[in-house]
N, C-alpha and C positions, 0 to 999 in steps of 0.2 A: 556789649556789656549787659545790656536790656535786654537784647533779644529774642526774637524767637528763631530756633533755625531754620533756614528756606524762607522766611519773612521778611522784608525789609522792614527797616522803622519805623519811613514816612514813605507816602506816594505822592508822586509827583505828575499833575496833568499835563496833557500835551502843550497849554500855552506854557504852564513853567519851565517844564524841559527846553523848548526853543528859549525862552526869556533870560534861564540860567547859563545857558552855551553862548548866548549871546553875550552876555558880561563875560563868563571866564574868557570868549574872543578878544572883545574889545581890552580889558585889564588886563592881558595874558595870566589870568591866574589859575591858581591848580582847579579850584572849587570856591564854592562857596558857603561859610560854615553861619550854620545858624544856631542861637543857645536862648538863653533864657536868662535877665538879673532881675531883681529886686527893683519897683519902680511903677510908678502909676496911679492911678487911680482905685485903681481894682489889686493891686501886688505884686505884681509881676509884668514883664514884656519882654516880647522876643528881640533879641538881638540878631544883625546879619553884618556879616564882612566878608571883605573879599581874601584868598590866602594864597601865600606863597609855595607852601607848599601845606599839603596834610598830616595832622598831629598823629604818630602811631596810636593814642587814646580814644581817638574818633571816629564813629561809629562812621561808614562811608557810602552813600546811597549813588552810586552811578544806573543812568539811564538816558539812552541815546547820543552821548556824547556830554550831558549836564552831570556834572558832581558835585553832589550836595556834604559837607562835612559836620557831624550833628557833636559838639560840643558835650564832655563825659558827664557833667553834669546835667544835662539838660536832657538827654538822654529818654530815663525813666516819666519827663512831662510831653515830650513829642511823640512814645510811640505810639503807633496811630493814628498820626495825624497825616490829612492830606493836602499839598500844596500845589496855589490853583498861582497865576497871573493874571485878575483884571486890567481890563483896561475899557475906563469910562470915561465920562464925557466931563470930569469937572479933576477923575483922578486916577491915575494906573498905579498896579501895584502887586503886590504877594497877598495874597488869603493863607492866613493857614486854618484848617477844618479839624481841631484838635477835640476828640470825646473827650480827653482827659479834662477838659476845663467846663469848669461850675460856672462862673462870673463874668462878665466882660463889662466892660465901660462903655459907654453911652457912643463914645467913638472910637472903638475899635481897637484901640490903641494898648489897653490892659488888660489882665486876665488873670482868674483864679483857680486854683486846681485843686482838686480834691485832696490831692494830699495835705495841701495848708489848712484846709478844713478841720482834719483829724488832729492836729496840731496846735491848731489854736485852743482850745478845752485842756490841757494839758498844762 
C-alpha cells in the first residue's frame, strides 16, 4: 500500500526471523501481524498477534520461513522500520528500530510519529 517496489517495509534480523518461525511453529499460525493503536504515554504502541490466516489488505514481509503481516493502517508508521529479538538477562523481546518515530517513553513501551506532529497544530 506504502510501498516502495523491490522494498520491503520492515527488515527483519536474524534473531527475529528464527524468533518469528519459532512462534508461527509453536501456534501453527500463518504469520504474524504487527499494527499500531492509540495508547501510551507517548500516543501510540505497537501491537502483535498471532493469525490464522493473512488479511488480503496486508502488507506481507516473508523471509526465511518467518512472515511478518503489517496491518493497512499501520502501514505508512513501520516502513522502515527494522525488527530485531532481544534477549537479556532481566527481559526478551522484539525491538522495533522505526525512523519514523520522534518520541518514545521512558520504557519503551510508547511512541510518537512525525506524522502526529503535523497534526497536532491543526
Amino acid at each position: 500500500m506504502f510501498g516502495i517496489p523491490g522494498k520491503q517495509a520492515v527488515t527483519l534480523t536474524p534473531a527475529a526471523v528464527a524468533q518469528v518461525a519459532k512462534l508461527m511453529a509453536r501456534d501453527n499460525a500463518a504469520g504474524l501481524r504487527i499494527g499500531v493503536k492509540k495508547g501510551g504515554c507517548a500516543g501510540m504502541e505497537y501491537t502483535m498477534e498471532y493469525v490464522a490466516e493473512i488479511d488480503p489488505n496486508d502488507e506481507v514481509v516473508e523471509q526465511d520461513g518467518a512472515r511478518v503481516a503489517i496491518a493497512p493502517m499501520a502501514q505508512m508508521f513501520l516502513f522502515g522500520t527494522e525488527i530485531d529479538y532481544e534477549v537479556g538477562l532481566l527481559e526478551s523481546g522484539f525491538k522495533f528500530r522505526n525512523p519514523n518515530v520522534t518520541e518514545a517513553c521512558g520504557c519503551g513501551e510508547s511512541i510518537k510519529f512525525r506524522e502526529m506532529d503535523e497534526t497536532d497544530g491543526a
